[in-house]
C-alpha positions as CSV (number, residue, x, y, z in Angstrom):
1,X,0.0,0.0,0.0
2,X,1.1,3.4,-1.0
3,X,2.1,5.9,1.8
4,X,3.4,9.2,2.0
5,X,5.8,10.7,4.6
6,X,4.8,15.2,3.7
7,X,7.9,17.0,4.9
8,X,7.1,20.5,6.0
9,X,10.1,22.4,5.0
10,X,9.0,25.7,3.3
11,X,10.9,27.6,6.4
12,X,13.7,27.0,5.4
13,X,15.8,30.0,4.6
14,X,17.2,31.2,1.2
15,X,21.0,31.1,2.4
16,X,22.3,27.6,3.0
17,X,24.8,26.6,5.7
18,X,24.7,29.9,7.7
19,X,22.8,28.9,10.5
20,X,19.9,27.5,9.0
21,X,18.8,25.3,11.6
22,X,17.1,22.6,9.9
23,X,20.5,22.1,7.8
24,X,22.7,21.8,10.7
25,X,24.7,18.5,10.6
26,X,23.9,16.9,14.0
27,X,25.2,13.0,12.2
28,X,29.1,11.7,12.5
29,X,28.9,12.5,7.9
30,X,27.2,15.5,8.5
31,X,23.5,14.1,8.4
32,X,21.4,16.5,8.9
33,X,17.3,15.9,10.8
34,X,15.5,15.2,7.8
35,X,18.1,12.3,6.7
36,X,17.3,10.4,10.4
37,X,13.3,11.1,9.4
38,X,13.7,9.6,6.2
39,X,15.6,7.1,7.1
40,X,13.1,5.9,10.2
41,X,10.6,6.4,6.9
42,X,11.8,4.4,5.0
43,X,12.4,1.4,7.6
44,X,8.3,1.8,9.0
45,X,7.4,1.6,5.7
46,X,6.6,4.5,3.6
47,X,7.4,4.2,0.2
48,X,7.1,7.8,-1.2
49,X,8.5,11.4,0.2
50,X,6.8,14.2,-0.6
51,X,8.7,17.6,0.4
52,X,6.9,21.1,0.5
53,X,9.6,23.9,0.0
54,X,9.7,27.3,-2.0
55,X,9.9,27.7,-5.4
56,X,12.8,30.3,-4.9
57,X,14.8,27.8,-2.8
58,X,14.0,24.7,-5.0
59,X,17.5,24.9,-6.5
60,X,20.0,24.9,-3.9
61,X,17.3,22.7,-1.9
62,X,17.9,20.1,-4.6
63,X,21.9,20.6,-4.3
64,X,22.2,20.0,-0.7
65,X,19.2,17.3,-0.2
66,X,16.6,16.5,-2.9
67,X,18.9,15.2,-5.5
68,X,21.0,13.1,-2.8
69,X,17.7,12.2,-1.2
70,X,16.3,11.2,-4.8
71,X,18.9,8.8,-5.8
72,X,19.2,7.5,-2.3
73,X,15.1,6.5,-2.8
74,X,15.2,5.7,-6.5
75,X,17.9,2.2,-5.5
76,X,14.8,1.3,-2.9
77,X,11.8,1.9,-4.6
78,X,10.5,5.2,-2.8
79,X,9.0,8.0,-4.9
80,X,10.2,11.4,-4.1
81,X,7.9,14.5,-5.4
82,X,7.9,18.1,-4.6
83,X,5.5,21.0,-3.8
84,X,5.8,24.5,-3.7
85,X,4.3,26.7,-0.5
86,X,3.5,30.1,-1.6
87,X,2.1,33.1,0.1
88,X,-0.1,34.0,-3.1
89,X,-1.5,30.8,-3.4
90,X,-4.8,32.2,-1.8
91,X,-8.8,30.3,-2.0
92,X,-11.0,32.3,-4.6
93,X,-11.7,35.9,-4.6
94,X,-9.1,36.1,-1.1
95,X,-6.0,39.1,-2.7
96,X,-2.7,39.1,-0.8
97,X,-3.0,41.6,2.2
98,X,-1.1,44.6,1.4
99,X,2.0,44.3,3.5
100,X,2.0,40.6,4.3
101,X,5.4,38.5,4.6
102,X,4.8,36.0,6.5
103,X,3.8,32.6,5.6
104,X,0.4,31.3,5.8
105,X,1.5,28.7,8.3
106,X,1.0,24.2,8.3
107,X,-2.5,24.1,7.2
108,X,-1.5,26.0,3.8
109,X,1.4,24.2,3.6
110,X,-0.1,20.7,3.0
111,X,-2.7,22.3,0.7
112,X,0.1,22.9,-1.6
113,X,0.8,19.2,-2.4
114,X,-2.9,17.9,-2.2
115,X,-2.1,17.2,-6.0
116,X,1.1,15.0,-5.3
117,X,-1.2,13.0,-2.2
118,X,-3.4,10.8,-3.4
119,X,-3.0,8.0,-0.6
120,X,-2.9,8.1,3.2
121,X,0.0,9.8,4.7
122,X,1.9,11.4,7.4
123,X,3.0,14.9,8.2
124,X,6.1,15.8,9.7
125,X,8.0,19.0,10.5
126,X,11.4,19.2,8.7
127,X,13.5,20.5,11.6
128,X,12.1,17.4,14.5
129,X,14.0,14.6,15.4
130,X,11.1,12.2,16.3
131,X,12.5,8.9,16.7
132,X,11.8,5.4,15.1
133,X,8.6,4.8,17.4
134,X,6.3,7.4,15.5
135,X,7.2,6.5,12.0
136,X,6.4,2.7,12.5
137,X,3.1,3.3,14.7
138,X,1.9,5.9,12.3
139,X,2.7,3.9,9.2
140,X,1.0,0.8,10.7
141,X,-2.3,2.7,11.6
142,X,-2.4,4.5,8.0
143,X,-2.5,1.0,6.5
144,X,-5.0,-0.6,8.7
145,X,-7.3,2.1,10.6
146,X,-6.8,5.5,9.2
147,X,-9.8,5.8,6.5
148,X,-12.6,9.1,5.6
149,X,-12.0,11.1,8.4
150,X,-10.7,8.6,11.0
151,X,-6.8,10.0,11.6
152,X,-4.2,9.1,14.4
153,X,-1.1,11.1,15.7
154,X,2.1,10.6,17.5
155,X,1.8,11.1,21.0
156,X,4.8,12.1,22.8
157,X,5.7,12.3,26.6
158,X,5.8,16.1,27.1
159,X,9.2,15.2,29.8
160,X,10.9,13.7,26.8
161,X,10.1,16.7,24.4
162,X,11.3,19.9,26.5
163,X,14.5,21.6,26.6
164,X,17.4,22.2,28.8
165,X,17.8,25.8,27.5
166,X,14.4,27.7,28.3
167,X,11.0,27.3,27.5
168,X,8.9,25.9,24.9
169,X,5.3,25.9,23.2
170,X,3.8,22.5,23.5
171,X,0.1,21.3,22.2
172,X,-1.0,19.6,25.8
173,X,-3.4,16.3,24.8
174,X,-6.6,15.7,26.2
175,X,-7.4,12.3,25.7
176,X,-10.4,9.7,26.2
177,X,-9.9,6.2,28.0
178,X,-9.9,5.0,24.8
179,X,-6.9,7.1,24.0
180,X,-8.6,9.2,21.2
181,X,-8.1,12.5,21.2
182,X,-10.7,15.3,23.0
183,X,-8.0,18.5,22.3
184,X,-4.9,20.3,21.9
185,X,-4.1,23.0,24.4
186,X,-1.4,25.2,23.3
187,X,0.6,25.8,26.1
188,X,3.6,28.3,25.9
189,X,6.7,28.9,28.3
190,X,6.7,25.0,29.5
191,X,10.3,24.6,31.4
192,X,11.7,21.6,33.0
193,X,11.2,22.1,37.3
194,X,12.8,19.6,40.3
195,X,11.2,19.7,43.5
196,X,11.9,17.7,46.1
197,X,14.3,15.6,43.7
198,X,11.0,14.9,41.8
199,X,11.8,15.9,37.6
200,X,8.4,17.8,36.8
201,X,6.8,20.6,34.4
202,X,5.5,23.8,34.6
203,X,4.2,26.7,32.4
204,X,4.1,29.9,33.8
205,X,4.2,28.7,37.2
206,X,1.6,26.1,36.7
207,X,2.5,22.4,37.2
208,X,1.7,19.9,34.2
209,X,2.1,16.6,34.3
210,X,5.0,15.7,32.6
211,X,3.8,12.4,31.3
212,X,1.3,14.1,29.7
213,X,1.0,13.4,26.0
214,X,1.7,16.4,23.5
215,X,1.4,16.9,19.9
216,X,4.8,17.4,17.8
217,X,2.8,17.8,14.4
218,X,3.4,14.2,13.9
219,X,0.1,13.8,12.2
220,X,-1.3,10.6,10.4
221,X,-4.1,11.9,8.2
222,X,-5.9,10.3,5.0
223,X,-7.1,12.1,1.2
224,X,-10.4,12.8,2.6
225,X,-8.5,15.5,4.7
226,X,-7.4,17.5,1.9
227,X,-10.9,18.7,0.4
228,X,-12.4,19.4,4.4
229,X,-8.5,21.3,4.7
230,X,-9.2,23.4,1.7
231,X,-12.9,24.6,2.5
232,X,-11.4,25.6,6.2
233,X,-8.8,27.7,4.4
234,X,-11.3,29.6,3.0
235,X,-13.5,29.8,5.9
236,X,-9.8,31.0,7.7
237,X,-9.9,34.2,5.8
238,X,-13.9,35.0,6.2
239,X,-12.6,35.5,10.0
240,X,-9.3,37.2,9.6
241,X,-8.7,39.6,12.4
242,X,-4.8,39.7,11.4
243,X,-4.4,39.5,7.8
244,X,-0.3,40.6,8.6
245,X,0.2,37.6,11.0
246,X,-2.6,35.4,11.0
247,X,-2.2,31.9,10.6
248,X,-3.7,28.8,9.4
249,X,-2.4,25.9,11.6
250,X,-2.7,22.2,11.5
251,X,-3.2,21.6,15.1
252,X,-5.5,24.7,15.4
253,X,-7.9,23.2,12.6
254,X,-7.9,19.9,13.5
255,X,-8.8,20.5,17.0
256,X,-11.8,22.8,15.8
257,X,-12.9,19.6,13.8
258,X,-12.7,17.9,16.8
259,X,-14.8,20.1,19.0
260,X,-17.5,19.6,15.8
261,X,-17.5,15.7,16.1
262,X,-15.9,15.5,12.3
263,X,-13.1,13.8,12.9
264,X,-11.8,11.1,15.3
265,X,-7.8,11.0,16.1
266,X,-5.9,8.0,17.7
267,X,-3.1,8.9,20.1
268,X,-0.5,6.8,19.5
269,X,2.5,6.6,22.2
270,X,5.6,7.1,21.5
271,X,8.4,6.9,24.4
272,X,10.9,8.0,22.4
273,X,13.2,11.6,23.3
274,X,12.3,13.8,20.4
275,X,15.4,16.2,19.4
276,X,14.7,19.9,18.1
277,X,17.2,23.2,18.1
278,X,14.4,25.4,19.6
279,X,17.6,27.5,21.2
280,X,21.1,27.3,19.7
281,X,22.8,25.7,22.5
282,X,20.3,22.9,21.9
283,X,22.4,22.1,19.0
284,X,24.9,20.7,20.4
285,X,22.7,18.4,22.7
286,X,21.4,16.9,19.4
287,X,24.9,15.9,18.5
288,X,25.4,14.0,21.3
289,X,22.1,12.2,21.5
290,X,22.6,11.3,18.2
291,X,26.7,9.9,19.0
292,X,25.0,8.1,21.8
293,X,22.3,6.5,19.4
294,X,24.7,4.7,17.6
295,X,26.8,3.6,19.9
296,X,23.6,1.9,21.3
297,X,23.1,0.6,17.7
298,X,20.1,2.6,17.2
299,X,21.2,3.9,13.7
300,X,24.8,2.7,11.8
301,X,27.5,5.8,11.3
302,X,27.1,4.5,7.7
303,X,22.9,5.7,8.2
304,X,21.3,4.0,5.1
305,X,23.4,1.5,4.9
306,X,21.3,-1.1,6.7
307,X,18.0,-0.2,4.6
């Protein structure tokens, strides 16, 4: 069965290698993120990549990645295919706010490959490390659960997603006995606290529990998404109160689906540590998670040799 792995990596900025976070090498041969997420892909399953850039950094994209990335899946059988994020790519009779720079955020960004997806698939960002877990939970429930608008999600362990370096904004789960998800609260400022030798989290002075599951936009969704995705973008812009900064999330959508009885979303648990360079000293924390996954054998130094 065909299944997609979407790569969210329109942020990426024009200049390459000066401190572009989602092309720092964190691997021993200079691997960056995306080639541990395409690699865990590619092992769990998923036989085509789909990446979502901008046209204007397609070509030195392609350079440093795509084309390695391309031959890389052409020897195993994975399709690669490409779409284009743009800020003018607007719903009917919807003109470019005067002024506006900044991107239309997640939920635009899979509308610009819903001609590339025609079968169930995952969404990822391109700057997470997310660990083997997700991709091979995900990619089992696409194939045998995930149909109309019946989707599931990687849920992570919010102590194994924060950050030694300051706080961060985490989409809190709410979750039924049955462990489908109820909501996402976005909660900002969520720090790492020890009390009484006890490892905890809290958020603006607020404990959470820090085995609470959060959403890292590891998303499992099917095709049927994609026409409900593009009637919300239009409904996004009837109720525009910011048309400079306003935008049009994943998370944000799904969860008003949610509150409307549309959609249904498994919680899948991962335990795995998810990696990210939210600050720049995080960076070099990722380096040494990643030395001390293969010296547990997690991945080879070689990293695709073993697929």
């Amino acid at each position: 069965m065909k299944t997609s792995l979407v790569i969210m990596a329109a942020g990426i900025g024009s200049r390459f290698g000066g401190g572009i976070k989602q092309l720092a090498p964190i691997g021993p041969c200079g691997e960056i993120i995306m080639d541990y997420s395409i690699h865990d892909a590619i092992k769990a399953g998923f036989n085509k990549i789909v990446f979502i850039i901008r046209k204007d950094i397609e070509k030195d994209f392609r350079e440093v990645i795509g084309d390695r990335i391309e031959k890389l899946c052409a020897r195993k059988g994975v399709e690669v295919a490409y779409a284009f994020q743009s800020l003018e790519d607007l719903p009917a009779g919807v003109s470019l706010p005067a002024g506006r720079t900044k991107p239309w955020g997640t939920g635009q960004a899979i509308l610009a490959a819903k001609d590339v997806i025609n079968e169930p698939f995952a969404v990822i960002n391109a700057d997470d490390y997310y660990g083997k877990t997700a991709y091979t939970v995900v990619h089992d429930a696409l194939v045998s659960s995930c149909e109309g608008m019946n989707f599931c999600m990687a849920g992570f362990i919010l102590k194994n997603t924060l950050s030694d370096n300051g706080g961060v904004t985490r989409g809190v789960c709410k979750v039924d006995d049955r462990a489908y998800l109820t909501d996402v609260v976005e909660t900002s400022d969520i720090v790492k606290t020890c009390e009484n030798g006890v490892a905890g989290a809290a958020s603006n002075g607020a404990a959470i529990d820090p085995e609470s599951y959060v959403s890292m936009n590891f998303w499992g969704l099917t095709p049927d998404f994609l026409p409900v995705l593009e009637n919300g973008f239009t409904d996004f812009f009837k109720d525009l109160s910011n048309p400079l900064k306003g935008e049009y999330l994943l998370p944000i959508f799904i969860g008003q689906l949610l509150r409307e009885g549309k959609v249904s979303v498994k919680v899948l648990e991962t335990k795995d540590t998810w990696f990210g360079v939210t600050y720049a000293q995080d960076k070099q924390a990722v380096i040494d998670a990643m030395r001390g996954l293969i010296a547990e054998g997690v991945y080879e130094k070689d990293l695709f040799s073993d697929l």
